[in-house]
VODRENLUM-806317 format. One record per residue (C-alpha): residue number from 1; residue in three letters; x, y, z. Coordinates in nm, 4 decimals. Example, Ala and Ser with C-alpha at 12.3 -4.5 7.8 and 13.67 -1.06 7.14 Angstrom:
! residues 2
<pavex 1 ALA <1.2300 -0.4500 0.7800>>;
<pavex 2 SER <1.3670 -0.1060 0.7140>>;
This chain:
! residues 250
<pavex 1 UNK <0.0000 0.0000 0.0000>>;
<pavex 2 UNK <0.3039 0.2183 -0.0393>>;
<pavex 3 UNK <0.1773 0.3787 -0.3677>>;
<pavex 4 UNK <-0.1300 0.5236 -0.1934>>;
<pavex 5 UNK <0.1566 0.7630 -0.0074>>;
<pavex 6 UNK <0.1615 0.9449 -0.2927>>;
<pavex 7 UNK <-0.1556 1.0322 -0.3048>>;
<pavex 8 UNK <-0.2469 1.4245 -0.3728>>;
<pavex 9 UNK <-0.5095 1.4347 -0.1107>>;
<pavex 10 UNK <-0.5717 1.4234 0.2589>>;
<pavex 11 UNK <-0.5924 1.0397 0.3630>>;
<pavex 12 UNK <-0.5193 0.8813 0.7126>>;
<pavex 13 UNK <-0.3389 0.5689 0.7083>>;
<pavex 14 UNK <-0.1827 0.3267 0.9738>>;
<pavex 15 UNK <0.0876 0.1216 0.9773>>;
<pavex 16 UNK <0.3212 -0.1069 1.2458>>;
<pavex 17 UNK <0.6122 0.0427 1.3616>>;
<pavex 18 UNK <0.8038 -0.1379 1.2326>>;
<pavex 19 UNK <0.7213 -0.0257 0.8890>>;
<pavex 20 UNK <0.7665 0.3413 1.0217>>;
<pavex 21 UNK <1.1057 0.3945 0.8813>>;
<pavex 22 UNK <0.9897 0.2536 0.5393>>;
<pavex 23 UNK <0.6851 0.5002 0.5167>>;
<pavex 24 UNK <0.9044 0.8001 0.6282>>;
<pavex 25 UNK <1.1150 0.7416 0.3161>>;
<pavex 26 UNK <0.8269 0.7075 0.0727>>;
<pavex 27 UNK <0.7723 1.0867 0.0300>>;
<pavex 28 UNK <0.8634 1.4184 0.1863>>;
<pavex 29 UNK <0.4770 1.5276 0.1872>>;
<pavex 30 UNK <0.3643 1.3312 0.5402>>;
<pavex 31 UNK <0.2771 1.4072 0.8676>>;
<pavex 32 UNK <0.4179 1.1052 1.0343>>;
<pavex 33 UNK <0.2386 1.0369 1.4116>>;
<pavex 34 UNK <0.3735 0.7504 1.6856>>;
<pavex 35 UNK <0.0408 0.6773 1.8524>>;
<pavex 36 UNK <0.3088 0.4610 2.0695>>;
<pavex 37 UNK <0.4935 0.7058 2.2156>>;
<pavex 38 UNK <0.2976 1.0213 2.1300>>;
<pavex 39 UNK <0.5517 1.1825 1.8954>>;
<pavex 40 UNK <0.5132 1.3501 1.6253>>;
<pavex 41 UNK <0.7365 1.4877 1.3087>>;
<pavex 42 UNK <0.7832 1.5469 0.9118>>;
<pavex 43 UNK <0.8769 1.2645 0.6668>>;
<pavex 44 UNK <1.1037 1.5508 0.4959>>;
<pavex 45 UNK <1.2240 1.6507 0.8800>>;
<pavex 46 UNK <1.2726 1.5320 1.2372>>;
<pavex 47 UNK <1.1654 1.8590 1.3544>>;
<pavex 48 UNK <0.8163 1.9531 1.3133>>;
<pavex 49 UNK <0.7004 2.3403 1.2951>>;
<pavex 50 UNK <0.3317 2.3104 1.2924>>;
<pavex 51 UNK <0.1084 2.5533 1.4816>>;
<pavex 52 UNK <-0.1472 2.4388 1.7330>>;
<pavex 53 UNK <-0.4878 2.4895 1.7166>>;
<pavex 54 UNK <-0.7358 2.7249 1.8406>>;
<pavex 55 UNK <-0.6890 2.7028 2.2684>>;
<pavex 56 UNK <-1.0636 2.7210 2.3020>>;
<pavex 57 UNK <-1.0917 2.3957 2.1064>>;
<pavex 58 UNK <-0.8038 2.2143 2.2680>>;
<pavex 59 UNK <-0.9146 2.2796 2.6150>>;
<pavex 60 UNK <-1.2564 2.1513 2.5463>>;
<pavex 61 UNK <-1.1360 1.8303 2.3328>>;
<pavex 62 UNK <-0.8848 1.7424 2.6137>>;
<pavex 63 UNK <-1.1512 1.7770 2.8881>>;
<pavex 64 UNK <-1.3530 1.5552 2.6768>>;
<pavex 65 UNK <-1.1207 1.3104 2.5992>>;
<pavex 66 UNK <-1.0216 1.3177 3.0304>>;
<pavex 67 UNK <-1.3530 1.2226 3.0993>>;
<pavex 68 UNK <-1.3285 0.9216 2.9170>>;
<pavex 69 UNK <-1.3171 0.5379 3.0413>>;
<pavex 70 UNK <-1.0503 0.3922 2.9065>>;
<pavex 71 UNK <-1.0085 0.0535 3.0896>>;
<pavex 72 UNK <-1.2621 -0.1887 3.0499>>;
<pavex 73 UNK <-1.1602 -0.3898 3.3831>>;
<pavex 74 UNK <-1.1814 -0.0148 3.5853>>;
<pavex 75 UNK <-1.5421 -0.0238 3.4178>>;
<pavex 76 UNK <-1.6979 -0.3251 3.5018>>;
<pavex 77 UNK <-1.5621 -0.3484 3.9017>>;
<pavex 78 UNK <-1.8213 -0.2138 4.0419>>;
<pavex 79 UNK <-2.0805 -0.5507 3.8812>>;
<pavex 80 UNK <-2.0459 -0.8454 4.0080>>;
<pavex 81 UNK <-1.8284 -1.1194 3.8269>>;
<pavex 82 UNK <-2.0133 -1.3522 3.6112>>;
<pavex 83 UNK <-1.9785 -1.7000 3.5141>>;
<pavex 84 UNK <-2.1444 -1.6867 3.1621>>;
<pavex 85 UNK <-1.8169 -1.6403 2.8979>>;
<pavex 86 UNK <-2.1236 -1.5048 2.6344>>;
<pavex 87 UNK <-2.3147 -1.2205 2.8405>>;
<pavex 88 UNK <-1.9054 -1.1222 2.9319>>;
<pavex 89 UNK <-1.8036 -1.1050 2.5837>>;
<pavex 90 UNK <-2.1494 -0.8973 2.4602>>;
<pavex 91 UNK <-2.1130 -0.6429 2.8071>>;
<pavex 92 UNK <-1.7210 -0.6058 2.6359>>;
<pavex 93 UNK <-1.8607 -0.5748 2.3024>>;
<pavex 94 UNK <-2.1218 -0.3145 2.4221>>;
<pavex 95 UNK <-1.8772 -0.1021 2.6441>>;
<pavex 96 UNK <-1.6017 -0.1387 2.2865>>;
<pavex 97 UNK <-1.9104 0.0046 2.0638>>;
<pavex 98 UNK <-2.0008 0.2911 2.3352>>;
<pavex 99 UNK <-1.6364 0.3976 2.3823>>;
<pavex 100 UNK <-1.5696 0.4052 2.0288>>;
<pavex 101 UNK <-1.9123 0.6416 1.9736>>;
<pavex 102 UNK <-1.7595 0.8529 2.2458>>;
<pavex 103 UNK <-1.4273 0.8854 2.0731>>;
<pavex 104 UNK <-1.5920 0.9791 1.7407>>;
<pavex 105 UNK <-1.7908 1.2418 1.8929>>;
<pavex 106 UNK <-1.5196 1.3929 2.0969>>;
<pavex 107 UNK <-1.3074 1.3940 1.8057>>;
<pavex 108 UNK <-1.6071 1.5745 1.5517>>;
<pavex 109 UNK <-1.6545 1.7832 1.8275>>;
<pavex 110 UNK <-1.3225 1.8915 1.7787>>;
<pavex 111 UNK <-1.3624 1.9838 1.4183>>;
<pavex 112 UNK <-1.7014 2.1590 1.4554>>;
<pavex 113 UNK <-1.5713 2.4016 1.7647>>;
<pavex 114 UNK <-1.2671 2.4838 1.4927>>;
<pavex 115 UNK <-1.4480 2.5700 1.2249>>;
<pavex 116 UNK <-1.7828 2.6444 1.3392>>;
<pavex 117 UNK <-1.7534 3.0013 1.2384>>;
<pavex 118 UNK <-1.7046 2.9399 0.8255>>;
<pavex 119 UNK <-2.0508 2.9486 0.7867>>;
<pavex 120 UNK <-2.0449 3.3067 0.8558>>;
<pavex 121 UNK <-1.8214 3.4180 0.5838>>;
<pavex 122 UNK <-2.0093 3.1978 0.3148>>;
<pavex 123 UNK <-2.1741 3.3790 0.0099>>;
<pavex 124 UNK <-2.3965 3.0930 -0.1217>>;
<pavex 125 UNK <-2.5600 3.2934 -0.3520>>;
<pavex 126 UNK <-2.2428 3.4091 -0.5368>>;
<pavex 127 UNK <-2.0529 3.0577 -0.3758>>;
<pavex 128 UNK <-1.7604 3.2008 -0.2111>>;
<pavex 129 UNK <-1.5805 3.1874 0.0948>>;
<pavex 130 UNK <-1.4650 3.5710 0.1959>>;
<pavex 131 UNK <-1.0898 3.3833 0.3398>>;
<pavex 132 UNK <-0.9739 3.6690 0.4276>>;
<pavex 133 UNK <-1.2446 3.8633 0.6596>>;
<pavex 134 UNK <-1.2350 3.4967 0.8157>>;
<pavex 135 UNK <-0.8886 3.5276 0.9009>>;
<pavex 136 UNK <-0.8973 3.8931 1.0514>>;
<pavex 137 UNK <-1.1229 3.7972 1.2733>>;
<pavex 138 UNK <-0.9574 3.5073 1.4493>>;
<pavex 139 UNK <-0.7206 3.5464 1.7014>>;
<pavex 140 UNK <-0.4110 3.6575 1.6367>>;
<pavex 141 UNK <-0.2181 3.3368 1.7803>>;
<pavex 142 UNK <-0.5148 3.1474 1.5436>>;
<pavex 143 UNK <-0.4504 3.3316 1.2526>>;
<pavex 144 UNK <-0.1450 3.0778 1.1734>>;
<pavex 145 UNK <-0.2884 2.7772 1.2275>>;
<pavex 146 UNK <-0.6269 2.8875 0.9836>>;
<pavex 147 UNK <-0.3544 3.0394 0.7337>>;
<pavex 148 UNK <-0.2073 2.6932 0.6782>>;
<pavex 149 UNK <-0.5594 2.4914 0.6803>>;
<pavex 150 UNK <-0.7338 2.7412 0.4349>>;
<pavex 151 UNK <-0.4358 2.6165 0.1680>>;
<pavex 152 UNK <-0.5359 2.2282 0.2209>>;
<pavex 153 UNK <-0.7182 2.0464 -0.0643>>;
<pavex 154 UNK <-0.9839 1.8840 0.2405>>;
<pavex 155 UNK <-1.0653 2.2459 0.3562>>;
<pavex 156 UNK <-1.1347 2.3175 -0.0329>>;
<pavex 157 UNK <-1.3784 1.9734 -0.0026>>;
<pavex 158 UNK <-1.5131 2.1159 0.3503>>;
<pavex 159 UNK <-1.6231 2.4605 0.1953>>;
<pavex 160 UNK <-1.7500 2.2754 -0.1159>>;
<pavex 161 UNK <-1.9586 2.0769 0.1445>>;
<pavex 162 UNK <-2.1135 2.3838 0.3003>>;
<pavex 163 UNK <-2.2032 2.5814 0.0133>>;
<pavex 164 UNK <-2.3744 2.2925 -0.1291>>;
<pavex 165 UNK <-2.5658 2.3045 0.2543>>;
<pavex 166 UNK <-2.4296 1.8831 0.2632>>;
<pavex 167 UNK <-2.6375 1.7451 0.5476>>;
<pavex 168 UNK <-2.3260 1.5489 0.7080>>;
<pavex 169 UNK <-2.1921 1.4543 1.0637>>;
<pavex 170 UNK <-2.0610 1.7924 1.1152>>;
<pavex 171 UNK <-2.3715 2.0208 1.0062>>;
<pavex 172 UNK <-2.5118 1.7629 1.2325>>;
<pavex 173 UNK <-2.3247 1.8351 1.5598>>;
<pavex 174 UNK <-2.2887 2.1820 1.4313>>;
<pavex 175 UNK <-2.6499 2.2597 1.4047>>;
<pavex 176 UNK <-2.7030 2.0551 1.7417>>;
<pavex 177 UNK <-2.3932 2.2265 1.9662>>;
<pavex 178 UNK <-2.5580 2.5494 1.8005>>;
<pavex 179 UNK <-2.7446 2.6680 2.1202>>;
<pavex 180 UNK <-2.4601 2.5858 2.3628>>;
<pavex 181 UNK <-2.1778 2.7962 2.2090>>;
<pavex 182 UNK <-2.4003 3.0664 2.1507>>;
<pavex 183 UNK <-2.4648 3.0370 2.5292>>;
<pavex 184 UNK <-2.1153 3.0636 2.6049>>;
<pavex 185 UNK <-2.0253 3.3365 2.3843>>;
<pavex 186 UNK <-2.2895 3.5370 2.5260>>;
<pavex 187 UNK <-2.1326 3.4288 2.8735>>;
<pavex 188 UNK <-1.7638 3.5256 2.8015>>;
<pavex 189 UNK <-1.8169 3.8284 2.5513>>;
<pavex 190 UNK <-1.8664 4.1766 2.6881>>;
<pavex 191 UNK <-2.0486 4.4107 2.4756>>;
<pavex 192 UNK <-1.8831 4.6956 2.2943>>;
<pavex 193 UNK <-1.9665 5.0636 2.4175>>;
<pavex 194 UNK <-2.0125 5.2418 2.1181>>;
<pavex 195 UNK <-1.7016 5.5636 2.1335>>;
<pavex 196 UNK <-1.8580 5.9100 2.1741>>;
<pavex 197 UNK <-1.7752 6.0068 1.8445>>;
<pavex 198 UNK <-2.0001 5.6920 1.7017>>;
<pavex 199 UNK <-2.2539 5.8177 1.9463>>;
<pavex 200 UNK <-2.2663 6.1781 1.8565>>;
<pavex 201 UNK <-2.3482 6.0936 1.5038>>;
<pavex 202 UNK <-2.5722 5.8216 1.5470>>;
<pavex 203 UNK <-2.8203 5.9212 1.8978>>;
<pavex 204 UNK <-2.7292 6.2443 1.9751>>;
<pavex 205 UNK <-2.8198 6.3901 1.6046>>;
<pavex 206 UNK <-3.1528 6.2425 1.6466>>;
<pavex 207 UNK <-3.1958 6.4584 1.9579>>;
<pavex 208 UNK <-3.5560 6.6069 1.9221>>;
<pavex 209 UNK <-3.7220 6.7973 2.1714>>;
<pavex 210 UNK <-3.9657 6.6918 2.4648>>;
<pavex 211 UNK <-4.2843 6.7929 2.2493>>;
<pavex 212 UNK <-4.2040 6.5723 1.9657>>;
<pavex 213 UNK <-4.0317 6.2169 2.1384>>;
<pavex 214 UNK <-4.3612 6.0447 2.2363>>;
<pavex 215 UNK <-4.5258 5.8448 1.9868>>;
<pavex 216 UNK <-4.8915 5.8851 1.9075>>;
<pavex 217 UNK <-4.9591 5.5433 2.0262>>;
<pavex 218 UNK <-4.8277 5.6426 2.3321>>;
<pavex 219 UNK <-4.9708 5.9376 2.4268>>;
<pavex 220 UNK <-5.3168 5.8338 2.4055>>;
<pavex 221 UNK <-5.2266 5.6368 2.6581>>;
<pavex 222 UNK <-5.0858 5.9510 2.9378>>;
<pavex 223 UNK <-5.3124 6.1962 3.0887>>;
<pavex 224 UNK <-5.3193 6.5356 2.9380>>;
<pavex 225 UNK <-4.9548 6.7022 3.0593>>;
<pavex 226 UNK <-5.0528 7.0143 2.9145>>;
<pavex 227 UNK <-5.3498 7.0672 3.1422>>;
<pavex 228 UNK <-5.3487 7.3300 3.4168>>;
<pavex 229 UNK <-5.2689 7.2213 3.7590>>;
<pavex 230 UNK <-5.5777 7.4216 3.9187>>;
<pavex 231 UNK <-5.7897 7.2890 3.6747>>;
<pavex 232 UNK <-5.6659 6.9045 3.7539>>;
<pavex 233 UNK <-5.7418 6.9401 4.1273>>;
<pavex 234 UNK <-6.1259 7.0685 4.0786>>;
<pavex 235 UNK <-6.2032 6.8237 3.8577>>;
<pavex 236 UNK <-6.1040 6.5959 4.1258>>;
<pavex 237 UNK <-6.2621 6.8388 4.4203>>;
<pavex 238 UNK <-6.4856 6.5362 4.5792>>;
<pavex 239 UNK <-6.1178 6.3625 4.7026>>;
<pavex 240 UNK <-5.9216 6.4261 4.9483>>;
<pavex 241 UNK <-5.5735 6.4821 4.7904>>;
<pavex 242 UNK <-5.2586 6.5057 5.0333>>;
<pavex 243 UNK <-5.0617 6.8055 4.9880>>;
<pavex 244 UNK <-4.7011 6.8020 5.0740>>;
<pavex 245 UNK <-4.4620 7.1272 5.0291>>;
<pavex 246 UNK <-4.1171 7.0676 4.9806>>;
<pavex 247 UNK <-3.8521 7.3061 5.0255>>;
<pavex 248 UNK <-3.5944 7.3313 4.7976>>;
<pavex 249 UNK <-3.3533 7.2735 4.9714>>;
<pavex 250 UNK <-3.4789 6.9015 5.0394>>;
């Protein structure tokens, strides 16, 4: 399966160790990854300059991927043991399936908190991607890290995919994460105050006077401000009404 190395687009392939020396010499074009020891590095290069991604996303995937049960045995102490080899192997199987489910979710997750956003910057009436609004808005130690992806043949597929409105496992968890990050956002983001400048041209040039603020809707609804005080309190002679003076000094 060497020859599917050379393949022009994104693919994800495993191997033994053993082999890993063979694959690193197959091409200068690979991301190589030792799920054994955790290392990573460049077929073309031991050293590896890529640039992590977005913190917000990281912190949540790793939290995610924390929470997980990992250890089947750690699982299943707390039941007691059973004699029957076939309800033991289907309680594995089941815990194996739900794990798995878990990982793929954690893992989409991932992908739909990074680029969650590029929905925003889609045109799908003229079917483009504005790239570079995109990137101005990130963060500026993001900006890197969404340079490089926005070059990628798969991001090319992904936008394809959401101009054409694809109905996929990430407008999926996209669409049903929607609510929460929105939550958040509203949680963590502080609202602008507009500068006086923006204020003095946009509220305080539509300054009109007392007379003329109230809608006509509105005033139907008030008494008549305009009336004489004198002429208020005889109309309402028959009550008592408590006077009070106040100085002005109080």
């Amino acid at each position: 399966m060497l020859d599917f190395l050379m393949a022009p687009t994104a693919f994800l392939m495993g191997c033994h160790v053993n082999h890993f020396e063979e694959v690193a010499a197959e091409t200068e074009d690979l991301i190589l990854v030792n799920v054994d020891n955790g290392s990573i590095q460049a077929s073309w290069s031991e050293a590896l300059d890529l640039p992590d991604i977005p913190l917000a996303a990281a912190e949540c995937f790793i939290s995610r991927a924390e929470s997980l049960q990992l250890q089947y045995d750690l699982e299943m102490c707390h039941l007691g043991a059973g004699t029957d080899v076939n309800t033991f192997r289907s309680q594995r199987r089941s815990w194996q399936r739900k794990l798995n489910s878990q990982i793929q979710n954690i893992a989409l997750e991932l992908v739909v908190n990074i680029f969650r956003e590029v929905q925003d910057f889609l045109n799908h009436e003229h079917r483009v991607f504005n790239s570079e609004e995109f990137l101005r808005t990130r963060e500026p130690e993001d900006q890197l890290f969404y340079g490089k992806v926005l070059e990628t043949h798969i991001f090319h597929s992904f936008l394809r995919d959401r101009l054409n409105r694809k109905r996929d496992s990430f407008s999926r968890m996209e669409q049903m994460t929607r609510n929460h990050a929105n939550r958040n956002r509203a949680l963590t983001e502080t609202p602008r105050r507009p500068p006086m400048l923006e204020l003095s041209r946009s509220v305080y040039n539509r300054y009109t006077s007392p007379d003329c603020r109230l809608s006509k809707r509105l005033g139907v609804s008030l008494p008549n401000l305009d009336q004489p005080i004198i002429e208020s309190v005889m109309l309402n002679s028959n009550k008592l009404l408590p006077v009070r003076i106040i100085s002005p000094d109080s």
